[in-house]
N, C-alpha and C positions, 0 to 999 in steps of 0.2 A: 282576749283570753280570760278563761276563768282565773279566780286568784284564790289559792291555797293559803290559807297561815298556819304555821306550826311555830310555838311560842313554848321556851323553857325558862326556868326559874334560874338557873344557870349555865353555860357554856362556856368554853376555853376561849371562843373563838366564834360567832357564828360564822364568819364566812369559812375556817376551815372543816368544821360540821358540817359543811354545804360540799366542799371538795372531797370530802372521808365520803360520803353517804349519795352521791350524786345518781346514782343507779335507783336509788330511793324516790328518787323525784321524778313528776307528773311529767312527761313530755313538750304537751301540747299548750302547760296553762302557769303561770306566774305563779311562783312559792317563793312564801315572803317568811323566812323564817329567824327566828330573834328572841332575844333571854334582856333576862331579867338586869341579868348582871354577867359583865367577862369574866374568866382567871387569867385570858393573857389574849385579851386586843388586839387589834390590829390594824395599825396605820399605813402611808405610802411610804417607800423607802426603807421598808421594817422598824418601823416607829414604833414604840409602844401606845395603845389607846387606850386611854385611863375610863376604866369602866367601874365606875361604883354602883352599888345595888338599888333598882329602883328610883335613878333620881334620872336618866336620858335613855335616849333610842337606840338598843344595838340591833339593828335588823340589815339581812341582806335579803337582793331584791333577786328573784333566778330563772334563767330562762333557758329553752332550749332554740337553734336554727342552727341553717347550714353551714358545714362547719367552714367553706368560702367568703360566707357574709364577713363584712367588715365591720365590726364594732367597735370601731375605736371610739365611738363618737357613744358610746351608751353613758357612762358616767355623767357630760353632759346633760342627757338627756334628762336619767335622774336627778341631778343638780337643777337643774330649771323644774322640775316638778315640784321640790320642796320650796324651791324661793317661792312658784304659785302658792304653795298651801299657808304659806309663813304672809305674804301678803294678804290672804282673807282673813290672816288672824292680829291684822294693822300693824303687821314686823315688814322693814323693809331690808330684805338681805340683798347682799353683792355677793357672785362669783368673783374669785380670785384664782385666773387661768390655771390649772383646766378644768378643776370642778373644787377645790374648799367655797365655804358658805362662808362671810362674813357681817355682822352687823355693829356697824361705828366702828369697823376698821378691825373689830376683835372677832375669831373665829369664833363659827358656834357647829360648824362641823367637818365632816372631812368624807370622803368616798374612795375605798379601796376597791378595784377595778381587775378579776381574774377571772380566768376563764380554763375549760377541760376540755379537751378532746374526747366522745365519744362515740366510737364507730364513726359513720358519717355524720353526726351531730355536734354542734360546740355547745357548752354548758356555759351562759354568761353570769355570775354572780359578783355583783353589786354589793360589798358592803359600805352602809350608813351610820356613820354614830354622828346623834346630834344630840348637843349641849340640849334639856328642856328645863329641869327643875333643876339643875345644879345650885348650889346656894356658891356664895363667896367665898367661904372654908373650905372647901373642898376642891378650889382653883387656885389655892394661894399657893401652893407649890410646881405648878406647871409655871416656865419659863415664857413661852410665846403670849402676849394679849389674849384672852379668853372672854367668853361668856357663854351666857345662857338666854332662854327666852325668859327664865325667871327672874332673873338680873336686869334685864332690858325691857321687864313689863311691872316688875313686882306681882304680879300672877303666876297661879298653880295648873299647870296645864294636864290634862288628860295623854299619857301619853300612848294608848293603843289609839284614842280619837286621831291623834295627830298620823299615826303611824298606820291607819286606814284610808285616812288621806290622802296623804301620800301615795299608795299603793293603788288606790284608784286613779289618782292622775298619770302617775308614771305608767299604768298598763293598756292607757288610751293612749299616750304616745309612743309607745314602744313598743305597741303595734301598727304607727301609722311609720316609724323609722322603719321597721322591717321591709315595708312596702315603699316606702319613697324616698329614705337616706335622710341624710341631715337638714339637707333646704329645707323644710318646712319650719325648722326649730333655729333657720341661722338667727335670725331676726330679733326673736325674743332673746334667744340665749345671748346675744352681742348686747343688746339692751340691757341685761342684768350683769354684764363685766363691768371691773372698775381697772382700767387700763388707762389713767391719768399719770402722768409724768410726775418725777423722772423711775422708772423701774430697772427692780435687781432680776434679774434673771436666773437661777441654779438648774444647767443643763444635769443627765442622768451619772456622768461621771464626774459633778459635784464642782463643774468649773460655774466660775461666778461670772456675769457678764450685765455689763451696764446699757441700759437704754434710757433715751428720750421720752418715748413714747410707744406704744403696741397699737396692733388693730387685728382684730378675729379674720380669719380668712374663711372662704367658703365650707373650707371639705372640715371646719374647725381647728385647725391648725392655727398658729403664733404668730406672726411677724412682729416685731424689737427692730425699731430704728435706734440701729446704732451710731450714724454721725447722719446732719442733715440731708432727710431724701436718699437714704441707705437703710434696705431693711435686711433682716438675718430671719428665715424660716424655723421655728421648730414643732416639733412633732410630737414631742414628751420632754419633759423637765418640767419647772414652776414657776409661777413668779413667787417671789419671797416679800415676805412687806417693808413697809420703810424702815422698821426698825433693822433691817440687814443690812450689812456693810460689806465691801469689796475688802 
């Protein structure tokens, strides 16, 4: 697909500028659209995403197909594009099931996952906020482990470079998922989870559940061994990191 960028100096929200305006956008070709700076971010679970001016990435990534296609597996997809682009630039990130980015255990981003119905077409947008230039001060009042690439390099990163990057990888694969599902990407994507014992679980209605151990399954779904050689499937929810407690 061709790839569109459209970039504003501010937004409330790109991914809900992408749901307002969806009739706006190109059919056939990836729009990659993204600010500067949020007034009101957006995380999973309606989280707040702390978006300061010019120091990280807020872009959503947007596509149209049929509206039968299964995408549950897109998020993934672009979560293994950024860990690629993050390793040419000698960062080694983990997935933390099913798509946060982390490096040394501290997030450096997150991926908000919606989608529209139109006519017979679903509109998938992707949004991305990833920590780049964040400095230390400007993390010292979020609660969960954080970082940045700045943090983790002492480097100033370019961040449209990064986020060209990006955009290029994830639209080579996310036209080869349209045509052949997840298999192609189980491999790698399983490769970049950190699913070492022992894991907290937080299913969608907020229940907490302890395991052993995880292992990715085909179609990208969870399995959590819950007592030895007993696994529990899930579908959505997270893992939480070690600092969570039952």
């Amino acid at each position: 697909m061709e790839i569109i960028e459209i970039n504003f100096p501010i937004l409330y929200s790109t991914n809900t500028w992408v749901l307002q305006n969806a009739l706006l956008l190109a059919r056939e070709k990836l729009s990659v659209i993204s600010a500067e700076e949020q007034s009101a971010g957006r995380g999973r679970h309606k989280n707040r995403w702390f978006s300061p001016k010019g120091e990280n990435l807020y872009a959503s990534f947007c596509f149209f197909c049929e509206e039968e296609k299964n995408v549950s597996n897109t998020p993934q997809i672009l979560a293994l594009s950024v860990v690629e682009v993050l390793q040419k630039l000698g960062l080694e990130a983990k997935v933390k099931w099913p798509n946060d980015l982390l490096i040394h255990k501290k997030k450096i981003a997150g991926i908000l996952s919606e989608t529209k119905s139109i006519g017979a077409l679903r509109l998938v947008c992707l949004g991305l906020g990833l920590n780049i230039n964040m400095k230390e001060e400007s993390l010292k009042n979020l609660s969960n482990p954080v970082s940045s690439l700045y943090l983790e390099t002492n480097r100033t990163f370019n961040i449209d470079a990064v986020k060209n990057d990006i955009a290029k990888n994830f639209n080579e694969k996310i036209s080869i998922f349209l045509k052949e599902g997840f298999d192609p990407f189980y491999e790698p994507f399983k490769s970049c989870l950190t699913l070492d014992g022992p894991l907290v679980f937080k299913d969608n209605s907020g229940k907490l559940q302890k395991g052993n151990k995880g292992r990715l399954n085909r179609d990208g779904s969870l399995s959590l061994e819950i007592e030895e050689g007993s696994f529990k499937t899930f579908f959505s929810g997270e893992l939480l990191t070690e600092h969570s407690e039952l």
